[in-house]
C-alpha positions as CSV (number, residue, x, y, z in Angstrom):
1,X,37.7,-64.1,69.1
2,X,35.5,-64.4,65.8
3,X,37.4,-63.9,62.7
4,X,35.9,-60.7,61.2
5,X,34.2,-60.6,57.7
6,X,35.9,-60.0,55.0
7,X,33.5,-58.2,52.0
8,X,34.8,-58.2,48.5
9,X,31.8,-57.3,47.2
10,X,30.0,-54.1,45.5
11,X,30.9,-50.7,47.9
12,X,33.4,-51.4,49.7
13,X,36.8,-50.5,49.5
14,X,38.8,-52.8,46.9
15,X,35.6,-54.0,46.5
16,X,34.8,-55.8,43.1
17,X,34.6,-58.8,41.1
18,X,37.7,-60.4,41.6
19,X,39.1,-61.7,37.9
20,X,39.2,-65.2,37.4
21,X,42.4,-66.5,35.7
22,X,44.7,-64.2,34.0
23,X,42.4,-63.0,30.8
24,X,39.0,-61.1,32.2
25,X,36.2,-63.5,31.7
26,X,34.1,-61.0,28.8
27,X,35.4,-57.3,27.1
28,X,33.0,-54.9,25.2
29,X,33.5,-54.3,21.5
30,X,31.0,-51.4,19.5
31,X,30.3,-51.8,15.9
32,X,29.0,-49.1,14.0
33,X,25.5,-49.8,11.7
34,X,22.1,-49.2,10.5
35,X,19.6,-50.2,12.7
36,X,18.5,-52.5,9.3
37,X,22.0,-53.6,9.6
38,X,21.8,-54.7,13.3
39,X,18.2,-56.4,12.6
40,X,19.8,-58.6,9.6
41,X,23.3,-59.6,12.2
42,X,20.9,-61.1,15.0
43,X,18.7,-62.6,12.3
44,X,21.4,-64.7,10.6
45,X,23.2,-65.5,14.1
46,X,19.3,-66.5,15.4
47,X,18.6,-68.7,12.1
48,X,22.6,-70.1,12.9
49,X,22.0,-70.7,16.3
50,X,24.8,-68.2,17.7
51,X,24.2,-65.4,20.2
52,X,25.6,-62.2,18.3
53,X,29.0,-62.4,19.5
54,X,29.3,-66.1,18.3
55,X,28.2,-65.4,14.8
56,X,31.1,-62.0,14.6
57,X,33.8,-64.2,15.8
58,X,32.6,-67.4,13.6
59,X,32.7,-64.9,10.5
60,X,36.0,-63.8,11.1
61,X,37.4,-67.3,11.6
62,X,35.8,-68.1,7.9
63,X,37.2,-65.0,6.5
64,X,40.7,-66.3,8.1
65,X,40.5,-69.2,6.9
66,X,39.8,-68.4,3.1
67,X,42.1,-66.0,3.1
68,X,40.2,-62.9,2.9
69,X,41.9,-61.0,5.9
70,X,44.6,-59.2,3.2
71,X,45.7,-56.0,4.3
């Protein structure tokens, strides 16, 4: 007999991306801003040559590592 096929895919039951590894691969995070705000982020992350999320999380390691993350 053929083996039947197995769908993991979109619609059916269990159906989904399965994760990869233990940690799920990306997470969605909301900052609250101006809309001049947003423009001047993606400008500096374009002229840096980060995507958006890059340029956040390179920030916050700079503000680590001077010491600026006091409570």
């Amino acid at each position: 007999m053929a083996e039947e096929k197995r769908y993991s895919g979109y619609g059916y039951h269990g159906g989904g991306r399965k994760p990869k590894g233990e940690e799920s691969r990306t997470c969605t995070m909301s900052i609250v801003c101006t809309a001049s705000e947003k423009a001047m982020i993606k400008e500096k992350a374009k002229n840096c040559g980060l995507s958006v999320s890059g340029f956040i999380l390179a920030a916050v390691s700079y503000f680590n590592e001077k010491g600026l993350n006091q409570k």
